[in-house]
KOLDREN-495253 format. One line per 4 residues: their letters; for each residue x, y, z of N, C-alpha, C. Coordinates in steps of 0.1 Angstrom, whole numbers, plus 5000, padded with zeros to 4 digits. Example, Ala and Ser with C-alpha at 12.3 -4.5 7.8 and 13.67 -1.06 7.14 Angstrom:
BEGIN
as) 5132/4943/5078/5123/4955/5078/5132/4967/5078; 5128/4978/5071/5137/4989/5071/5129/5000/5079
***
This chain:
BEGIN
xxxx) 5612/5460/2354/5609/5445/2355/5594/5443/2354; 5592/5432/2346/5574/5430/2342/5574/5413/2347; 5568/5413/2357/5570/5396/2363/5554/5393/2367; 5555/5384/2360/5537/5374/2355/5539/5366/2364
xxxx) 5530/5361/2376/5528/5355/2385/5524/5337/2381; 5527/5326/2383/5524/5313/2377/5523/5304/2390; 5525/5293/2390/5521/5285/2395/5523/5271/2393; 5529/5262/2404/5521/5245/2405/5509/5243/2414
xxxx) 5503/5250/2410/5485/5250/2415/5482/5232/2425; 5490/5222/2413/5493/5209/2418/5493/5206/2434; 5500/5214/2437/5505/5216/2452/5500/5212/2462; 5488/5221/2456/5477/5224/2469/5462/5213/2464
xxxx) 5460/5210/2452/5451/5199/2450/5454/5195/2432; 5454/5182/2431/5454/5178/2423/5439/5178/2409; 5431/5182/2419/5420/5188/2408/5419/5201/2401; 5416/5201/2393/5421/5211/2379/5408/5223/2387
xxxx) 5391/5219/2387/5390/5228/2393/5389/5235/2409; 5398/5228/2414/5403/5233/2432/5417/5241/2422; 5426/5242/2417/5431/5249/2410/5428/5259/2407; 5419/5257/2400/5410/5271/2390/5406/5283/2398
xxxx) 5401/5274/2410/5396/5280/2425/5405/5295/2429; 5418/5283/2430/5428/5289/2440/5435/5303/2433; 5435/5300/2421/5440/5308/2409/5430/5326/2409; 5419/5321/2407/5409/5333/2408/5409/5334/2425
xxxx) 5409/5331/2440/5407/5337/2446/5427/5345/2446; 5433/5345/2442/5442/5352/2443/5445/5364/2432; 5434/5359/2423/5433/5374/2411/5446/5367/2399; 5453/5357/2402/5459/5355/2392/5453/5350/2377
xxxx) 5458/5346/2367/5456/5341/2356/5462/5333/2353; 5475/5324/2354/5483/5318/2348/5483/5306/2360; 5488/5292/2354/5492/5284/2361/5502/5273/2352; 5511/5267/2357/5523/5253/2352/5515/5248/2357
xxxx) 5510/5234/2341/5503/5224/2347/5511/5212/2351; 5510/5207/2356/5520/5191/2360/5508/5183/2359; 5497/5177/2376/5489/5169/2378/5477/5175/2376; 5468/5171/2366/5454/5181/2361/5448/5161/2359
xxxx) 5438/5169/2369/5428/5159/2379/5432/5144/2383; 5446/5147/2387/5454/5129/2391/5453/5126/2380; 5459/5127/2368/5466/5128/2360/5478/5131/2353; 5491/5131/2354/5499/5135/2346/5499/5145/2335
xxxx) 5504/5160/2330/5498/5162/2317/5504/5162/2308; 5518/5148/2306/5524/5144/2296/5517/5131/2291; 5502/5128/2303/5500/5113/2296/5484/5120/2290; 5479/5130/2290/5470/5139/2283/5473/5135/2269
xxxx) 5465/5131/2255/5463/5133/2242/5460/5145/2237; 5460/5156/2227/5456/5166/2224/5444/5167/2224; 5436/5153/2220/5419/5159/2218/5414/5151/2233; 5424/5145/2240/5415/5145/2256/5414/5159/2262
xxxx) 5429/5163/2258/5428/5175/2268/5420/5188/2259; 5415/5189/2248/5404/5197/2238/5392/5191/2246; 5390/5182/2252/5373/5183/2252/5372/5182/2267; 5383/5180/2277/5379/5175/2291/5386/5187/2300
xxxx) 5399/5194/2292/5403/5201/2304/5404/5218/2298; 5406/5221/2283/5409/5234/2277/5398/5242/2279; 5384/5237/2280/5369/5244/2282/5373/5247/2295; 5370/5243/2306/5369/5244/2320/5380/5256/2322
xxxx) 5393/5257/2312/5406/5268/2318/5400/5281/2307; 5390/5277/2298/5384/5289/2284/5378/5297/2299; 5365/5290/2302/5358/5296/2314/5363/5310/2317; 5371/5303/2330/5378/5315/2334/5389/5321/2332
xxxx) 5389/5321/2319/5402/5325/2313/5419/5322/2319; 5415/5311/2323/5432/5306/2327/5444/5303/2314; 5455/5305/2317/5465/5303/2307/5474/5295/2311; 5484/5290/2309/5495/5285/2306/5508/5292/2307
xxxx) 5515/5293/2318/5531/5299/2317/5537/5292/2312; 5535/5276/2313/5546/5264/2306/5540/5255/2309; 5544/5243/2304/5538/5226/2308/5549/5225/2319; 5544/5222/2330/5558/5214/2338/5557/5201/2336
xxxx) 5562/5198/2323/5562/5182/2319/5572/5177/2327; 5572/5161/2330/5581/5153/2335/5590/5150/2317; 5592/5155/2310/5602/5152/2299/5616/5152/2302; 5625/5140/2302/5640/5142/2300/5645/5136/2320
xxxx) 5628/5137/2326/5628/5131/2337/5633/5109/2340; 5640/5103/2333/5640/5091/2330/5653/5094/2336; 5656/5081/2337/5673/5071/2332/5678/5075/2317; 5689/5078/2319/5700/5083/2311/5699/5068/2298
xxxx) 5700/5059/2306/5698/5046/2299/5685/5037/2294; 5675/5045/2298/5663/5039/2294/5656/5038/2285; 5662/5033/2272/5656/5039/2255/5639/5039/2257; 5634/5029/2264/5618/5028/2261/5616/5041/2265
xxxx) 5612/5045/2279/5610/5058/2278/5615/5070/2272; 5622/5071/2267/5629/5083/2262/5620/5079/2247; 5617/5065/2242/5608/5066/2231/5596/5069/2232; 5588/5066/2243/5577/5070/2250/5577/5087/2253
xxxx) 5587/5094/2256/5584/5110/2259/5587/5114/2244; 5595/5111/2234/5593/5119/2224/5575/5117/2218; 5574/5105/2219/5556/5107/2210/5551/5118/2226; 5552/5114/2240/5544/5128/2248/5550/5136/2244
xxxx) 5561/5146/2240/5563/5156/2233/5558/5162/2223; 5554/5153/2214/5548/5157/2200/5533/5163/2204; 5525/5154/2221/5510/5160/2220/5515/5172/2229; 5526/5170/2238/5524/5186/2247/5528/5195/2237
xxxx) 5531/5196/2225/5540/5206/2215/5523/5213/2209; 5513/5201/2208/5500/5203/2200/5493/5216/2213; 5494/5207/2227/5483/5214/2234/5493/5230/2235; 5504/5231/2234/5510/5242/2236/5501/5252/2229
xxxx) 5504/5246/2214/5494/5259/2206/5479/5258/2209; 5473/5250/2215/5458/5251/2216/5462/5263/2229; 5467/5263/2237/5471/5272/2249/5479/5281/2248; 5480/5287/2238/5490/5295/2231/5504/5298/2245
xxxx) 5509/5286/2242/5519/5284/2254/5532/5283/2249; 5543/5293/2253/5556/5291/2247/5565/5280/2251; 5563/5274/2266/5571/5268/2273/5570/5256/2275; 5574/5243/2280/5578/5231/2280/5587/5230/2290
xxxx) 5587/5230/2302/5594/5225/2311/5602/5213/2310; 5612/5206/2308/5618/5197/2308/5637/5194/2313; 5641/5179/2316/5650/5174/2323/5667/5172/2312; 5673/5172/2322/5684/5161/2314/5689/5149/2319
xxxx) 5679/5143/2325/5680/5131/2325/5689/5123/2338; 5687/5114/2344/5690/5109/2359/5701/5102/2357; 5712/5104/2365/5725/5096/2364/5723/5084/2374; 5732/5073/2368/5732/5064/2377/5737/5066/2389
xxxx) 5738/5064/2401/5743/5069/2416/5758/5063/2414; 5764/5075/2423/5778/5077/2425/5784/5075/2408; 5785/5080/2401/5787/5078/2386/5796/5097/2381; 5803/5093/2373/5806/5105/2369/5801/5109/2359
xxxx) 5791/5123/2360/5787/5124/2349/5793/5126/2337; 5800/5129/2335/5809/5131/2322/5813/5116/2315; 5810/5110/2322/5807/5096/2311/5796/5096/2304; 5786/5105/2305/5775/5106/2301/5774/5117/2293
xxxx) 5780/5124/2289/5773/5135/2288/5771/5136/2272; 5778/5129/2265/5774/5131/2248/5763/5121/2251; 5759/5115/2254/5744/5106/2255/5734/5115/2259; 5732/5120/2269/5725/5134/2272/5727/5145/2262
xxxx) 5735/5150/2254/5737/5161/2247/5727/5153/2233; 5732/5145/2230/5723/5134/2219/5705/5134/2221; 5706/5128/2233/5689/5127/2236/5682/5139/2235; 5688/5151/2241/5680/5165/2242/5679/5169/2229
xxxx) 5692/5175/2219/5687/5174/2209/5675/5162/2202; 5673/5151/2203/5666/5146/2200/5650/5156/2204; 5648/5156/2216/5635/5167/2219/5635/5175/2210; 5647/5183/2208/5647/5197/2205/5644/5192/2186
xxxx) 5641/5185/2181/5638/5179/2168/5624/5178/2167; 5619/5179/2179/5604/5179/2180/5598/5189/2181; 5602/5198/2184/5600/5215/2187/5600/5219/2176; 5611/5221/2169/5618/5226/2157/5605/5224/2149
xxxx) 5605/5240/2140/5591/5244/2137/5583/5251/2140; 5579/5249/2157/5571/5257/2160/5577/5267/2171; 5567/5272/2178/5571/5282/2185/5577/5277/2200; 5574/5267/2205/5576/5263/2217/5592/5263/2220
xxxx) 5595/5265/2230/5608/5268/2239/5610/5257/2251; 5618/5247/2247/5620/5238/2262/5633/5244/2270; 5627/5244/2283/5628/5250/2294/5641/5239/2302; 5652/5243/2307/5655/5230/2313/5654/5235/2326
xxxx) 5651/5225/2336/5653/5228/2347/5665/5221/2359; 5673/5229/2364/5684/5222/2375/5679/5219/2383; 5676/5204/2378/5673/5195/2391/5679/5183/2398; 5675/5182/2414/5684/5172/2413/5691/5159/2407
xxxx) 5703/5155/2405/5705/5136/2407/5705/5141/2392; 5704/5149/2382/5702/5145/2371/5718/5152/2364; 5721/5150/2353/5731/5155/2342/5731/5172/2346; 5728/5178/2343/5721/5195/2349/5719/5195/2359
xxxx) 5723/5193/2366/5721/5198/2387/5728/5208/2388; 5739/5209/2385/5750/5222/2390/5751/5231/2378; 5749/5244/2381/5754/5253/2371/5766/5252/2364; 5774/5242/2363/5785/5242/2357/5782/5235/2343
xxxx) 5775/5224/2347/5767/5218/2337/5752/5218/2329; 5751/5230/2336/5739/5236/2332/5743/5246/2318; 5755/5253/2319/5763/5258/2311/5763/5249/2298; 5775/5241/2308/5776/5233/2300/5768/5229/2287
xxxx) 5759/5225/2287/5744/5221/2282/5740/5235/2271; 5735/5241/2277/5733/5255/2267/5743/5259/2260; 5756/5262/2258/5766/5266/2253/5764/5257/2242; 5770/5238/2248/5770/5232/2239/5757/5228/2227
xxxx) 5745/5228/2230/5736/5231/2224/5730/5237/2213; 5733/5251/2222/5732/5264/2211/5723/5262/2199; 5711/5264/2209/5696/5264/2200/5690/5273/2210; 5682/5278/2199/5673/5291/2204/5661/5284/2205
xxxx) 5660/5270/2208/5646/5265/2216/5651/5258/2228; 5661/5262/2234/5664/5258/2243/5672/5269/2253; 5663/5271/2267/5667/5280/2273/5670/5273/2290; 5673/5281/2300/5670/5275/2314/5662/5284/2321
xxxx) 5655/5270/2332/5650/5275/2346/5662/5278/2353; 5659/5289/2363/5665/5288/2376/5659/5284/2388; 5661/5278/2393/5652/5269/2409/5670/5270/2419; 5668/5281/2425/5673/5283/2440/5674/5268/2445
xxxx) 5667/5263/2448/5663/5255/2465/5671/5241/2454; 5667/5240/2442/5673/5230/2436/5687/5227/2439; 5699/5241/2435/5709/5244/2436/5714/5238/2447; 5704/5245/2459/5711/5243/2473/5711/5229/2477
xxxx) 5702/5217/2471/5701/5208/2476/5712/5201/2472; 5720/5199/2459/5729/5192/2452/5743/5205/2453; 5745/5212/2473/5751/5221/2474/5762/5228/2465; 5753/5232/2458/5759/5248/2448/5754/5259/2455
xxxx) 5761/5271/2461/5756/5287/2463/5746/5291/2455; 5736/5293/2457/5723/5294/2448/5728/5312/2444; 5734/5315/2449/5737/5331/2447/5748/5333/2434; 5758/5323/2437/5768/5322/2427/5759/5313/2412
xxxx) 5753/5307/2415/5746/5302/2405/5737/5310/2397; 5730/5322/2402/5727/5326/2399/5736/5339/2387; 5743/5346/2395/5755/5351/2387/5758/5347/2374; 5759/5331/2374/5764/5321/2363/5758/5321/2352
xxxx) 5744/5320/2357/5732/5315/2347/5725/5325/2339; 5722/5338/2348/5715/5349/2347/5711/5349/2333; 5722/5352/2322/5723/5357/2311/5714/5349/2302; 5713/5330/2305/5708/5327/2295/5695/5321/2304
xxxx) 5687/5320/2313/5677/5322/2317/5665/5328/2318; 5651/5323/2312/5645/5327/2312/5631/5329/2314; 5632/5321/2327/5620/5313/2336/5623/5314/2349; 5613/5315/2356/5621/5313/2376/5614/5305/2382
xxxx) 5618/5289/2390/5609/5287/2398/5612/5291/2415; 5603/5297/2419/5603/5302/2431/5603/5293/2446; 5614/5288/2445/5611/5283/2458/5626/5285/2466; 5624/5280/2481/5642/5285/2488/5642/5270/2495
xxxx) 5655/5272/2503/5659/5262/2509/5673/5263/2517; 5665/5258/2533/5681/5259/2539/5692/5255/2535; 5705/5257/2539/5713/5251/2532/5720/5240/2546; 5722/5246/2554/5719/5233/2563/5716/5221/2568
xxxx) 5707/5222/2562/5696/5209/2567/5693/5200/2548; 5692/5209/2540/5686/5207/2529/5672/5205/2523; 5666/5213/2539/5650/5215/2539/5646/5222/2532; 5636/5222/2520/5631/5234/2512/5617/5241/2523
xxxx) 5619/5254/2523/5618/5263/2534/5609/5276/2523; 5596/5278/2530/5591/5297/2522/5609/5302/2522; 5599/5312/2508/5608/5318/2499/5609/5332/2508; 5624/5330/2511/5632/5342/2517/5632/5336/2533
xxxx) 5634/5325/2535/5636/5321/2547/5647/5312/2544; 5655/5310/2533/5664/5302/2532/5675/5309/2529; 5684/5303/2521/5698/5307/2516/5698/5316/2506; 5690/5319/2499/5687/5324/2486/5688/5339/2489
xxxx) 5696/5349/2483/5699/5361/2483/5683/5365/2478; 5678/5366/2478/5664/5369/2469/5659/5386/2470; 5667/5390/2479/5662/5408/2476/5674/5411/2465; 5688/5403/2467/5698/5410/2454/5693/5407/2444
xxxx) 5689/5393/2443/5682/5387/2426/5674/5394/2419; 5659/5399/2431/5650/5410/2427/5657/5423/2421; 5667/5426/2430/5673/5440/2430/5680/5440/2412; 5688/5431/2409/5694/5421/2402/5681/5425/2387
xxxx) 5673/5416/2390/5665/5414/2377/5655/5431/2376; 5657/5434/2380/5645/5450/2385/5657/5458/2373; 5673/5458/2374/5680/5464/2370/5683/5461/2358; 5683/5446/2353/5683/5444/2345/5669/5443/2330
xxxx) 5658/5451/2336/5647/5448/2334/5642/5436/2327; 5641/5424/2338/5636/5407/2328/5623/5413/2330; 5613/5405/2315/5606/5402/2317/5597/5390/2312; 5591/5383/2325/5585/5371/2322/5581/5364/2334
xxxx) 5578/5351/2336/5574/5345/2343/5582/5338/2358; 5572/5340/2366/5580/5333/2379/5571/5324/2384; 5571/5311/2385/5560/5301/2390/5563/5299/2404; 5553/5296/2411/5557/5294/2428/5559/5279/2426
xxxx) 5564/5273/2435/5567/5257/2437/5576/5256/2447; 5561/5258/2463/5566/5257/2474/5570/5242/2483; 5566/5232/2469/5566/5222/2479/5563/5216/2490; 5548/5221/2490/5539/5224/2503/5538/5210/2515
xxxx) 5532/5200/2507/5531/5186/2514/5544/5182/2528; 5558/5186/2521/5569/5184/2533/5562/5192/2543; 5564/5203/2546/5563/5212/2555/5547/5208/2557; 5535/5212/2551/5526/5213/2558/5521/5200/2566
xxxx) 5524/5185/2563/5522/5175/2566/5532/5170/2574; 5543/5170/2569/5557/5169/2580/5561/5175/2593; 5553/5186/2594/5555/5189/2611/5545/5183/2618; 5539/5183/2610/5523/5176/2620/5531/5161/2627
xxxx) 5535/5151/2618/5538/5137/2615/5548/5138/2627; 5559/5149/2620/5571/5147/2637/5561/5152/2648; 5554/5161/2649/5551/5167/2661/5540/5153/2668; 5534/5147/2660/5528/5132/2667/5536/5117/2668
xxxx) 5544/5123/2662/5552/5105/2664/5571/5113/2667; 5571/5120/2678/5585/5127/2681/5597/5119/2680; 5595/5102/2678/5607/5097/2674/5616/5100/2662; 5610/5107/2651/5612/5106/2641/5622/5115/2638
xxxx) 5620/5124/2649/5635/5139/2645/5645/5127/2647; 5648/5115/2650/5662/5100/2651/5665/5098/2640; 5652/5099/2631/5656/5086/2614/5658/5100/2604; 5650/5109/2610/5649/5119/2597/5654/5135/2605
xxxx) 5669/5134/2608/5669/5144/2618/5672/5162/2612; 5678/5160/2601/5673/5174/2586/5662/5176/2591; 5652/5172/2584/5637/5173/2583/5632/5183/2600; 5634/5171/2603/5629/5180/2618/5640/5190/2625
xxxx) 5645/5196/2621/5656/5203/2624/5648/5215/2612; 5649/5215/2602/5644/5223/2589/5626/5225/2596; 5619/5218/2595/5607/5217/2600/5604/5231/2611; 5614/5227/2622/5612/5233/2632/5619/5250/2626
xxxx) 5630/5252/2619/5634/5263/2618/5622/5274/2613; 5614/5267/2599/5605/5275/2599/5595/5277/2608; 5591/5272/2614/5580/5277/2627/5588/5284/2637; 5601/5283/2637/5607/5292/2646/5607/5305/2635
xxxx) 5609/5304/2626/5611/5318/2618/5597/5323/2616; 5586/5318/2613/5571/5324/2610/5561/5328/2625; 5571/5320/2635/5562/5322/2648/5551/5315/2649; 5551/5302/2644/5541/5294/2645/5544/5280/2657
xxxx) 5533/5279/2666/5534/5268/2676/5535/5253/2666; 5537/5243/2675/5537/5230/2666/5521/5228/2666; 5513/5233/2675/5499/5233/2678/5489/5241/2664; 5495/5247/2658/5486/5257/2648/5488/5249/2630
xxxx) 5477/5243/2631/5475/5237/2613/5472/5245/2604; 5485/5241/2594/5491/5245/2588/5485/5240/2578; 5482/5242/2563/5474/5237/2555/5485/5235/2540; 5481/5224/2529/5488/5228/2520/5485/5241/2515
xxxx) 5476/5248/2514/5466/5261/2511/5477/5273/2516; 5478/5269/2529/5484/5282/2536/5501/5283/2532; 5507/5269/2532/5518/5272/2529/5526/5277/2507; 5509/5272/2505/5508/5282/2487/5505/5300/2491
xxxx) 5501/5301/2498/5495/5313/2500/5506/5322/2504; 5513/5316/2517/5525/5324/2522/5537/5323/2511; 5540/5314/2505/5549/5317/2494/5546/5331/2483; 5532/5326/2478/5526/5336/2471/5528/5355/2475
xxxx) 5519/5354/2488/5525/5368/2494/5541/5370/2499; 5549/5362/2497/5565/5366/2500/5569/5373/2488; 5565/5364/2476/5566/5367/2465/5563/5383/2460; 5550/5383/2466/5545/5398/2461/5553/5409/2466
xxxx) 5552/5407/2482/5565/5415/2486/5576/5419/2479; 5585/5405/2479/5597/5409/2470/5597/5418/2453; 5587/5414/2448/5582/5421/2439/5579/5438/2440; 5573/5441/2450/5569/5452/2452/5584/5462/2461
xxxx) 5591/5456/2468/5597/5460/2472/5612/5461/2459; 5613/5453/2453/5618/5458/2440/5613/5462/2430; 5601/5468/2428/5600/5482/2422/5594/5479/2410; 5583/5462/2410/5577/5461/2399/5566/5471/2396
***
């Protein structure tokens, strides 16, 4: 197994160089851009992002594991946007090659609530292709990711999607904590998916509560996956995306206003499990920094302990 370390640098500060920072004090190289300087980087032009952000990441040689664009992130039914992300597609497709970047992170799109998705799904099968018309040509690979509330939440339809598809610019993320929230077995999902996946984002989550929780403190089999991918030798990228802000700001907020474990009783229930699992008082601040960091070294661990 050959596993390239990545990142939503985002996480922890929305400035490109507090990023840059965090990236070199950890020896990495790579980061998924999302927010680069409170910014969006699907509303970036190719020659804004050539003169304001590509020098500053030349510097110190930073790269690109993928764009984590918001693409395919809309209403199922919202033609304006979906005409608005194909022109951002056409410049994230440009900065790809200035960043010699294979990947494009992107959605299938948000269902209306309580709705069966399968009234949808040739309208989603339509739109994506539509992306994938944009790609075509070059080297870039859109990524989907299972995320919540959308068409692709569950591995069944995540299948779904790729089979029916059947383009070799179109591959999937796997996101554990995603799984667990829109309850799918993130273990069984994984099983499912393995074969045509080709990206990992790293994060866990009780299943429980539906708290997303550091990676290997949740539900997530994550020493079999390792054991799993080690065996099958993948090689490629795993971005962290610990979703720091809940947890680092959210225990503080219950631990000062204690009414709140009443409205939001998950939260503080999940909240508290991880500080019961890490050994931390409600008294000890917790930083978004620290909870990038602790993901980061979980990660290394499991890495090391399967046999990268």
């Amino acid at each position: 197994m050959k596993v390239t370390i990545s990142g939503f640098y985002d996480e922890v500060s929305t400035s490109l160089d507090a990023q840059i920072a965090l990236v070199n004090e950890l020896g990495e190289q790579y980061i998924c851009p999302r927010i680069v300087d409170g910014k969006n980087i699907a509303d970036y032009t190719v020659e804004e992002f050539a003169e304001k952000i590509k020098p500053r990441l030349d510097k110190y040689g930073i790269k690109f594991s993928s764009i984590g664009s918001p693409i395919g992130k809309i209403d199922i039914s919202d033609q304006v946007a979906y005409e608005k992300q194909l022109k951002q597609l056409e410049e994230l497709v440009k900065i790809c090659a200035l960043m010699d970047c294979k990947y494009i992170r992107m959605f299938s799109f948000f269902m209306p609530k309580d709705c069966d998705p399968a009234k949808y799904r040739d309208a989603v099968i339509e739109k994506l292709n539509g992306y994938l018309k944009v790609v075509e040509g070059t080297d870039v690979v859109l990524l989907h990711e299972n995320e919540k509330e959308i068409y692709g939440d569950v591995y069944e339809r995540c299948l779904d999607l790729y089979h029916t598809i059947n383009h070799p610019q179109f591959k999937l993320i796997y996101d554990a904590s995603n799984y667990i929230q829109v309850g799918c077995n993130p273990n069984e999902a994984y099983d499912a998916v393995k074969d045509y996946v080709v990206y990992y984002h790293m994060k866990d989550c009780d299943a429980a509560t539906k708290v997303e929780v550091p990676l290997g403190l949740g539900d997530t089999y994550y020493g079999a996956i390792f054991a799993d991918l080690e065996a099958r030798g993948f090689e490629g990228f795993m971005t962290l995306e610990p979703h720091t802000a809940k947890y680092a700001i959210g225990r503080r907020v219950f631990g000062f206003l204690p009414f709140l474990k009443f409205v939001k009783p998950d939260f503080y229930k999940g909240f508290k499990l991880i500080d019961k699992k890490l050994g931390y008082s409600l008294f000890k601040k917790v930083t978004l920094k620290d909870v990038f960091v602790l993901q980061y070294n979980n990660l290394k661990n499991f890495l090391q302990k399967a046999g990268k």
